[in-house]
C-alpha positions as CSV (number, residue, x, y, z in Angstrom):
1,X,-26.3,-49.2,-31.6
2,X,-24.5,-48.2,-34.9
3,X,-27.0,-47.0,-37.5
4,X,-26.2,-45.6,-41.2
5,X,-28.1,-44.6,-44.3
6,X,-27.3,-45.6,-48.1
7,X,-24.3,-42.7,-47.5
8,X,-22.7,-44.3,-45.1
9,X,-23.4,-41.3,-43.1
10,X,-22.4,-42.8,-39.2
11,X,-25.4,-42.8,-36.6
12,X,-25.9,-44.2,-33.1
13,X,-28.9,-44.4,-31.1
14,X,-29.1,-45.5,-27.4
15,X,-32.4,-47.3,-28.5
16,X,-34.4,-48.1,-31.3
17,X,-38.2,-48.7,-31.1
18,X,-40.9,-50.2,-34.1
19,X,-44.0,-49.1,-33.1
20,X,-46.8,-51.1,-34.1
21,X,-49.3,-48.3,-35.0
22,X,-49.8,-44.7,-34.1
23,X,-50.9,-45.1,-30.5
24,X,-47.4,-46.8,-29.5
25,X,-46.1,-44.4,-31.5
26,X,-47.5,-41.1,-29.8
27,X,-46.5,-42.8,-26.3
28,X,-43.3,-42.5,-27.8
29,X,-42.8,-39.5,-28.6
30,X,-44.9,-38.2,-25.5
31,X,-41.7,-39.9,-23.2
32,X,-39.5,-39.0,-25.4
33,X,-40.8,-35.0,-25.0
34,X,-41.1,-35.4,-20.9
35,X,-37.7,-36.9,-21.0
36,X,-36.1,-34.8,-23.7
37,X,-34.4,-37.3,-25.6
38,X,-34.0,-36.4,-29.7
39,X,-36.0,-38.8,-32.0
40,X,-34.5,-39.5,-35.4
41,X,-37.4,-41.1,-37.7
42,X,-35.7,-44.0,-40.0
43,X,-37.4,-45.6,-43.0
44,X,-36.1,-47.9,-45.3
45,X,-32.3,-46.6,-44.8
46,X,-32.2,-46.3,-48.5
47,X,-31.4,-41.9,-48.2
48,X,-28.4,-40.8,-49.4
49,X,-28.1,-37.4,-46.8
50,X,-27.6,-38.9,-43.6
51,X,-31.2,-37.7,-42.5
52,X,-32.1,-41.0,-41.0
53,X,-29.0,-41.9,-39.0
54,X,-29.2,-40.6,-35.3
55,X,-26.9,-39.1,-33.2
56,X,-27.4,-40.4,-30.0
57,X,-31.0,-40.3,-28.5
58,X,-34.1,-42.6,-30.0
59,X,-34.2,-44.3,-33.4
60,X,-37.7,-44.8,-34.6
61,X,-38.3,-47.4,-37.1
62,X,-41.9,-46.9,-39.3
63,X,-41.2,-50.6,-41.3
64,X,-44.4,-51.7,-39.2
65,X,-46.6,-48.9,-41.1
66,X,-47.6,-51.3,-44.0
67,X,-51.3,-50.1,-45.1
68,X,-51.9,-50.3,-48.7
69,X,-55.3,-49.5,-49.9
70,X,-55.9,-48.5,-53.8
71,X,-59.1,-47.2,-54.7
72,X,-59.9,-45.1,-58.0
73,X,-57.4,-41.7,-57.9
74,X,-56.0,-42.2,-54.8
75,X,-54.1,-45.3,-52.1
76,X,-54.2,-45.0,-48.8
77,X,-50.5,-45.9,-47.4
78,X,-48.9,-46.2,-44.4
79,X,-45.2,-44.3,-44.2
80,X,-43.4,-47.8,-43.7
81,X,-44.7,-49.0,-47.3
82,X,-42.1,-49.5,-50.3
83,X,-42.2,-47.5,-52.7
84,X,-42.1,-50.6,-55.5
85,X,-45.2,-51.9,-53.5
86,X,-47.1,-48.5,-54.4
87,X,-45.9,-49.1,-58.0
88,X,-46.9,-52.7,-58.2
89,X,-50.6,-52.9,-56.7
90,X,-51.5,-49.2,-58.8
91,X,-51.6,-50.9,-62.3
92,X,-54.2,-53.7,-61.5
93,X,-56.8,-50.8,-61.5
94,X,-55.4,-49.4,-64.3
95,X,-53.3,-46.7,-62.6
96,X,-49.7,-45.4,-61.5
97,X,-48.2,-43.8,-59.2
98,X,-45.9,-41.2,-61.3
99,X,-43.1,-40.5,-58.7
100,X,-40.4,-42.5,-59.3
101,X,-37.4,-42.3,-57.1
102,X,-34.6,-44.4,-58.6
103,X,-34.6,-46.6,-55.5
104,X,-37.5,-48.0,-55.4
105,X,-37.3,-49.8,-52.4
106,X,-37.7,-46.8,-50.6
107,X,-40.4,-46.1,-47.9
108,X,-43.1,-44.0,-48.7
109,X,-42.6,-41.9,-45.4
110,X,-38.7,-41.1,-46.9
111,X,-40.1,-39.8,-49.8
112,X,-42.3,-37.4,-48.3
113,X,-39.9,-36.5,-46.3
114,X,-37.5,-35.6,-48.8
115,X,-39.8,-34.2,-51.4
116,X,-38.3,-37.3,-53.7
117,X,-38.9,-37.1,-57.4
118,X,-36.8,-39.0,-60.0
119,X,-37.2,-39.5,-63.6
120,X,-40.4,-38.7,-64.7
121,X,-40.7,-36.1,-62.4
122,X,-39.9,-34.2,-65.6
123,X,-43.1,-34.5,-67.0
124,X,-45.3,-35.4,-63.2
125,X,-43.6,-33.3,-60.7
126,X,-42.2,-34.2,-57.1
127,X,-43.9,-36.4,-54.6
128,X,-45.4,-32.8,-53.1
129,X,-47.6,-32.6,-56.2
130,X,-49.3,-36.0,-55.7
131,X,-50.1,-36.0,-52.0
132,X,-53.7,-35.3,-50.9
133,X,-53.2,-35.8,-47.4
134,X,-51.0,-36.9,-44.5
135,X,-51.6,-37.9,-40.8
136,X,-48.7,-37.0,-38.7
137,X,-47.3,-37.7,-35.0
138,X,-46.4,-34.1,-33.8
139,X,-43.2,-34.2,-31.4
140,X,-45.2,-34.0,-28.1
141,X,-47.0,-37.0,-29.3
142,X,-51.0,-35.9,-30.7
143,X,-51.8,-36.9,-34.1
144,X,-53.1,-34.8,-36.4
145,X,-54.3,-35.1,-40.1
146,X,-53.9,-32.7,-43.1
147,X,-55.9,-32.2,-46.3
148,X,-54.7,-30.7,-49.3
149,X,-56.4,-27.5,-49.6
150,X,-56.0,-26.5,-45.8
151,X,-54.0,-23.6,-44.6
152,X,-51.3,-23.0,-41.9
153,X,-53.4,-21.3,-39.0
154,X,-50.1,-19.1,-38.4
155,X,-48.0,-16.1,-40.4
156,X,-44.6,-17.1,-42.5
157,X,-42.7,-15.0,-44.8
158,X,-42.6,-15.8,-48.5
159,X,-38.9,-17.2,-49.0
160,X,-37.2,-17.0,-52.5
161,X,-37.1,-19.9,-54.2
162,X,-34.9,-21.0,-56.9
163,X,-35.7,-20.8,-60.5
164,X,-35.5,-24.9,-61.0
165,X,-38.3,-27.6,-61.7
166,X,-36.9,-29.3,-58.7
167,X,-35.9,-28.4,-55.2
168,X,-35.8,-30.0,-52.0
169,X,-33.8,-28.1,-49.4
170,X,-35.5,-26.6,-46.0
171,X,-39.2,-25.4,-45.4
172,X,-40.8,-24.2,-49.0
173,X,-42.6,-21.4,-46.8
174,X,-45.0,-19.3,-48.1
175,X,-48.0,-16.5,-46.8
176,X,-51.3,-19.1,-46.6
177,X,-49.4,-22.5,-47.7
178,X,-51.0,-25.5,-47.2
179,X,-50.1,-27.8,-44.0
180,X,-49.6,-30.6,-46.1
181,X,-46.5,-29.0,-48.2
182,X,-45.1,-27.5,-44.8
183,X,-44.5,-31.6,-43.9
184,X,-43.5,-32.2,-47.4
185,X,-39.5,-32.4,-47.7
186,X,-39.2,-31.3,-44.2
187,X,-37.0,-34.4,-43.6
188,X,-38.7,-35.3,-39.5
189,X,-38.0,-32.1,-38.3
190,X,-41.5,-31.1,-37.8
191,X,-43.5,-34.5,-37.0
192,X,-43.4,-38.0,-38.4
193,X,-45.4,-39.0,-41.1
194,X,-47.5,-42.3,-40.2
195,X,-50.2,-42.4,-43.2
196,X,-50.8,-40.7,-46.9
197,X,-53.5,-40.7,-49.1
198,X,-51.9,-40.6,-52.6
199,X,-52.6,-39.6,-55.9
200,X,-53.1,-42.1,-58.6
201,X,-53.1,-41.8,-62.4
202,X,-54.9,-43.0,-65.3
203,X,-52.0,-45.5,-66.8
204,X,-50.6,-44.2,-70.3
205,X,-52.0,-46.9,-73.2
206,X,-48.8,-46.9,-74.5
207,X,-45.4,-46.3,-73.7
208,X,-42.5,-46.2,-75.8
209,X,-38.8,-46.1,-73.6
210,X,-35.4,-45.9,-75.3
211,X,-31.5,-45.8,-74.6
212,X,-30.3,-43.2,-76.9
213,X,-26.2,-43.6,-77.5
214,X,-24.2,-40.5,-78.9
215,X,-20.7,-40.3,-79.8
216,X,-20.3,-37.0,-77.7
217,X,-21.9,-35.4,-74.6
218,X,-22.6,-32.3,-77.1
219,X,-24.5,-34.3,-79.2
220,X,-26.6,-35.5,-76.4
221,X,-27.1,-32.4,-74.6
222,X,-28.3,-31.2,-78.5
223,X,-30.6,-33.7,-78.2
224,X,-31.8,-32.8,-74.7
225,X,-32.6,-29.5,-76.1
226,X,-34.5,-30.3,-79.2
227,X,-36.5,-33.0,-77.4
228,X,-37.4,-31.1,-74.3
229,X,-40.5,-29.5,-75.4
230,X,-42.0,-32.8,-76.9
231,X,-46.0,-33.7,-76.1
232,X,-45.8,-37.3,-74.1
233,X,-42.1,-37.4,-72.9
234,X,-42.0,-37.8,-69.4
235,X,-38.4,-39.3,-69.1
236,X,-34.9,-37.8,-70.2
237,X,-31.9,-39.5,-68.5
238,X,-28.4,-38.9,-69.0
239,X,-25.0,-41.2,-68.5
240,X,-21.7,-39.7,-69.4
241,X,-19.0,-41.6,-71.1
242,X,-17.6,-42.7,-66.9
243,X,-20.9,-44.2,-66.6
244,X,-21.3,-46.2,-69.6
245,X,-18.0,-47.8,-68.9
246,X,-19.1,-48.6,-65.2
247,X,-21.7,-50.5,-67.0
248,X,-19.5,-51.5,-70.1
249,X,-21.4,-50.1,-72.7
250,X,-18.3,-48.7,-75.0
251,X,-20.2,-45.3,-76.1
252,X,-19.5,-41.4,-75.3
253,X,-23.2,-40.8,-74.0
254,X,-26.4,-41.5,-73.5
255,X,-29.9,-40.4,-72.8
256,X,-33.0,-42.4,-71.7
257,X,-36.3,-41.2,-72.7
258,X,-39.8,-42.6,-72.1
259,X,-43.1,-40.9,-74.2
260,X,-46.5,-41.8,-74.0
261,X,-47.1,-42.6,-77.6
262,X,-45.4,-43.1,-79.9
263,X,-41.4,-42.2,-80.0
264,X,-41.2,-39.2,-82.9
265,X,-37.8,-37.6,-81.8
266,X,-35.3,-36.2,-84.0
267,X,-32.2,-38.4,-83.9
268,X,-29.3,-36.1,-85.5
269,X,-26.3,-37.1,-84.4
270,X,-27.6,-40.5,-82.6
271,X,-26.0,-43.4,-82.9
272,X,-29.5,-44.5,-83.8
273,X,-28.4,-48.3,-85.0
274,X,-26.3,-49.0,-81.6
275,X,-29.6,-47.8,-79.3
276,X,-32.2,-49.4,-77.5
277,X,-36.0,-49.0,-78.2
278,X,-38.9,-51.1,-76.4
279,X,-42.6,-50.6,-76.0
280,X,-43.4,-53.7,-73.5
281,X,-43.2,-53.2,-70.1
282,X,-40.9,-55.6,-69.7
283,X,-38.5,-53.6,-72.2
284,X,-39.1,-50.6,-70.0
285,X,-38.2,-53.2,-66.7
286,X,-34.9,-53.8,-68.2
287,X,-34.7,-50.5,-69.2
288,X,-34.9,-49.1,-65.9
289,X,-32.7,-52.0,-64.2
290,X,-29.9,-50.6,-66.4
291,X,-30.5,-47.2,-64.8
292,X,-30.7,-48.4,-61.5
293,X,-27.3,-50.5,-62.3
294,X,-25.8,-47.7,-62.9
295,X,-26.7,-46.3,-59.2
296,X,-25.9,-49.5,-57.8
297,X,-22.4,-49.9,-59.3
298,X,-21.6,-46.5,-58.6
299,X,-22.3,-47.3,-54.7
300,X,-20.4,-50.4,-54.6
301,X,-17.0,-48.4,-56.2
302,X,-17.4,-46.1,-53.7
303,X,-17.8,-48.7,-50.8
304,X,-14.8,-50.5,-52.2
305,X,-12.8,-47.2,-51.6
306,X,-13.6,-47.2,-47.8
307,X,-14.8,-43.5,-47.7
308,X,-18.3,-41.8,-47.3
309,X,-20.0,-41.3,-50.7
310,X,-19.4,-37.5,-51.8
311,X,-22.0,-36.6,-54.9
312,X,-24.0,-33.6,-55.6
313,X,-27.6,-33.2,-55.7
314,X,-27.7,-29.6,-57.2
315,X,-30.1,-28.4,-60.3
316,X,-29.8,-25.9,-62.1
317,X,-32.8,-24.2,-64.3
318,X,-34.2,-26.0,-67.0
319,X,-32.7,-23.3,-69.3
320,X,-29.3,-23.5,-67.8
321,X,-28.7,-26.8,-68.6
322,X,-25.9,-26.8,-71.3
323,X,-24.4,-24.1,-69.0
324,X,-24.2,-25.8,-65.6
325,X,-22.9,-29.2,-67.5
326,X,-19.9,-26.7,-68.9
327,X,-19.6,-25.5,-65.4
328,X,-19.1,-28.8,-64.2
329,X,-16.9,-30.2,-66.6
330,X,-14.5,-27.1,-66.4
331,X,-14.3,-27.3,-62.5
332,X,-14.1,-30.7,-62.1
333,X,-11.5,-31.4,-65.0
334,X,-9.6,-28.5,-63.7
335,X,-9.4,-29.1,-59.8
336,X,-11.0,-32.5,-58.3
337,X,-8.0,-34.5,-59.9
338,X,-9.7,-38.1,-59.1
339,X,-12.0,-40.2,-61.3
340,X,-15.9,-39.1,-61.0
341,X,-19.1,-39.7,-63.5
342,X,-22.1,-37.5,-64.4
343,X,-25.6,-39.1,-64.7
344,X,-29.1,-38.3,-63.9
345,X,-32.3,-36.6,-64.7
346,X,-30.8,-34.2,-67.4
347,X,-34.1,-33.0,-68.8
348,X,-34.5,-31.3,-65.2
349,X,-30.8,-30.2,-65.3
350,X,-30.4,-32.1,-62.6
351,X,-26.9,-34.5,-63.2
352,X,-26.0,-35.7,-60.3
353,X,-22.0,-35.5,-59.8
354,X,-20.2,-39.0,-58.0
355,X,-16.6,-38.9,-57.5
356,X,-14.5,-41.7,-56.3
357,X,-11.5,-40.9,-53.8
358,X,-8.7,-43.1,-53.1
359,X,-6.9,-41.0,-49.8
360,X,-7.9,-39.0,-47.0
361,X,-6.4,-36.1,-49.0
362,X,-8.2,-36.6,-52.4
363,X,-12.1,-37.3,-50.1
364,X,-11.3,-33.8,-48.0
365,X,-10.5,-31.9,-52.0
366,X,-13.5,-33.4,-53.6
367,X,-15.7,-31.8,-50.6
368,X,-14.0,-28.8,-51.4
369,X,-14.6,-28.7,-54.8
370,X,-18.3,-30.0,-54.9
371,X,-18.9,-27.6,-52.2
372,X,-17.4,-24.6,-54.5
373,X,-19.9,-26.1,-57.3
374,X,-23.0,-25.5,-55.0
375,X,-22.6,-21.7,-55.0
376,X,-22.0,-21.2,-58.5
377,X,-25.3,-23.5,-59.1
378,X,-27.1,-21.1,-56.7
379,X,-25.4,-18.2,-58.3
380,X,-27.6,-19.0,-61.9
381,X,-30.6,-19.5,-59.9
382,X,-30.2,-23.3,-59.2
383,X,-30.5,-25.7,-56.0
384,X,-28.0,-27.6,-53.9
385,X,-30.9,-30.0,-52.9
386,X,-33.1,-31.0,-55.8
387,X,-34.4,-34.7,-54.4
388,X,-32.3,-36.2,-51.7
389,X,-33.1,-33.8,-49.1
390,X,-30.1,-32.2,-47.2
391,X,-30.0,-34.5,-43.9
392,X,-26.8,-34.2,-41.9
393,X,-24.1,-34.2,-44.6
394,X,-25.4,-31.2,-46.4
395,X,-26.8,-29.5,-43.5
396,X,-24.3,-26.4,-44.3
397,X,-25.4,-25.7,-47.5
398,X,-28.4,-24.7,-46.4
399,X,-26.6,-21.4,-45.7
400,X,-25.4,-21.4,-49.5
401,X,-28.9,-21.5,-51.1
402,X,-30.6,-18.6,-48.3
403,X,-30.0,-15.9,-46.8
404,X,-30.0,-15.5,-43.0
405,X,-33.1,-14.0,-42.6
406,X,-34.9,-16.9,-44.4
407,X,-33.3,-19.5,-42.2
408,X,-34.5,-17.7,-39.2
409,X,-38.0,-18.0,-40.8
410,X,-37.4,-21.8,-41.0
411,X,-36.4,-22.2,-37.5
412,X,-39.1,-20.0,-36.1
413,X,-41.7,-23.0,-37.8
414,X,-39.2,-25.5,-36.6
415,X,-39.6,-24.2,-33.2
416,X,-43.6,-23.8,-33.3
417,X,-43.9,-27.5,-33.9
418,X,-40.7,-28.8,-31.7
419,X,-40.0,-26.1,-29.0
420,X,-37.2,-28.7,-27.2
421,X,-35.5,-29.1,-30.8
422,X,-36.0,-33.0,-30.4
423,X,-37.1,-34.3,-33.6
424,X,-34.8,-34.9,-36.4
425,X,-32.0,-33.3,-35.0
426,X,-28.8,-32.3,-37.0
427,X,-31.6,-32.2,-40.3
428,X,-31.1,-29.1,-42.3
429,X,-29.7,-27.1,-39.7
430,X,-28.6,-27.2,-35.8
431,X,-30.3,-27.2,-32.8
432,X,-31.4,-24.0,-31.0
């Protein structure tokens, strides 16, 4: 059976099961275990790494996972859940759920197991901060659950991290850390996710949200800079002058900021009269479908060419911003020599890079090139996975952002928890 992801990333499995709840599950992966046959965990399909597409062996759907239960500070949901669902039933007790993954019709069990954030994980934090507990299928099939607050019962090296807001790439290991962050962003390597208890909010009273146009990207990144130390803003987006004509808006730049409160930003150099400025909810809706427009168009273009999608998922630190967009810009304008756009959570200096090839020749030089990006992001103390995870496609790049000996560290957990090397495999790194 042909199985891929949002990348296009190609996947097989010689069968696919939907177990109904955690018992079928755990006879599951207690054959597969006897048998030795790899198990690749698969959510919504809506990942952009390849992490969910198999290579041979078992597929694993969790769409049957569907509990929702919202109480005050927390919901109880099951890994198969939408993400939108989360969103939608939080606000009738006056609460959110403050990750926000642009795709929000992704599966809670994904976004734990990519560490997803989004946009106003700028002001809230990944999905690792809002996680109090998980119950996870371990590969020979028990079920265990994990509480915030309770150690690893075995020894692991601290590993050096980079300096950004955001990173999701490998095991974030450290002396003492707690069980529930080893399963965090560990992409099905180590179990599967079947159940979380998350963290709800107190909803903001009032939100003001805004699409701020510029008639340069210096002008916005300015902008960026003056505005990122403002009390309330939880959102700073930005499109370059590619992605505003994907979505034919005829402007140089843009940034997309939400505060609780209030807007009181400085607006030098905006092109304050062309902008967009709402405080209703449903002004933020339209807001955010504009965003997610953006995403949506960007797929399609790259569909149309008939290749794999090639974009980046590096950060860099939050005071490196202005220096990794130059970075970019120089590189790209220099050697990828094929259309590409720069958009995304910019007040993280996280831009994520999408470039559109038309041959076999101009695919295999933007890999090249993107690839060359990812060490000099490292190199000022950035990330090559900030969100997405690393799956299958970015596997190798693991090697760009650690050193061997940290890897090893990885694999040593990887190999307490999966000794046959059957779950997730080809995630973050290969079998042995």
């Amino acid at each position: 059976m042909e199985i891929s992801d949002a990348s296009s990333y190609p996947g097989h499995a010689d069968e696919v099961f939907a177990p109904r709840g955690e018992e079928e599950l755990a006879a599951i992966l207690a054959q597969a275990s006897n048998e030795n046959i790899p198990v690749t965990v698969m959510g919504a399909m809506t990942g952009l790494a390849g992490g969910a597409s198999p290579q041979g062996g078992w597929g694993v759907s969790m769409t049957n996972f569907k509990r929702l239960e919202v109480a005050p500070g927390r919901a109880v949901v099951g890994a198969g859940t939408l993400l939108r669902d989360v969103q939608s039933a939080a606000p009738a007790n006056g609460q959110f759920y403050a990750p926000d993954p642009t795709e929000n019709t992704s599966s809670i069990g994904g976004n734990i197991a990519a560490n997803a954030s989004g946009s106003r994980s700028f002001r809230y934090g990944a999905t690792r901060a809002h996680v109090l507990s998980l119950r996870v299928a371990l590969a020979d099939g028990q079920i265990a659950e994990y509480r915030r607050g309770q150690p690893i019962d075995f020894e692991v090296p601290a590993i050096p991290l980079p300096r950004t807001s955001k990173h999701s790439a490998g095991y974030r290991l450290s002396p003492g850390m707690d069980f529930v962050d080893l399963f965090i962003g560990s992409e099905g390597t180590l179990g599967v996710v079947t159940q979380a208890e998350l963290q709800l909010l107190p909803a903001p009273k009032e939100i003001m949200g805004g699409v701020v146009f510029f008639p340069s990207e210096e002008a916005a990144i300015d902008a960026v800079e003056r505005w990122r130390p403002v009390p309330g803003l939880r959102m700073l987006e930005y499109l370059d002058r590619g992605s505003l004509e994907i979505m034919q808006v005829p402007q140089a730049a843009a940034v997309m900021v939400e505060q609780e409160g209030e807007i009181d930003l400085d607006m030098t150099d905006a092109l304050e009269d062309a902008s967009w400025f709402g405080t209703s909810p449903s002004d933020r809706e339209r807001f955010r479908r504009f965003r997610h427009g953006l995403a949506e168009g960007v797929q399609e273009r790259i569909h149309r060419g008939g290749f794999m999608k090639l974009g980046t998922d590096y950060a860099a630190p939050r005071d490196k911003c202005r220096e990794v967009v130059r970075i970019y810009r120089s590189t790209l304008d220099r050697d990828l020599g094929i259309p590409y756009v720069m958009y995304g959570h910019i007040g993280d200096a996280h831009l994520h890079i999408n470039t559109f090839p038309a041959n076999k020749e101009e695919h295999a030089r933007a890999k090249a090139v993107l690839d060359d990006l990812a060490c000099a992001v490292v190199e000022i103390g950035g990330t090559v996975g900030a969100e997405h995870g690393l799956g299958k496609r970015k596997a190798h790049l693991l090697r760009v952002q650690y050193k061997p000996d940290a890897i090893e560290a990885m694999r040593a957990v990887k190999r307490r928890f999966d000794p046959q090397w059957l779950l997730g495999r080809g995630n973050l790194f290969e079998a042995g």
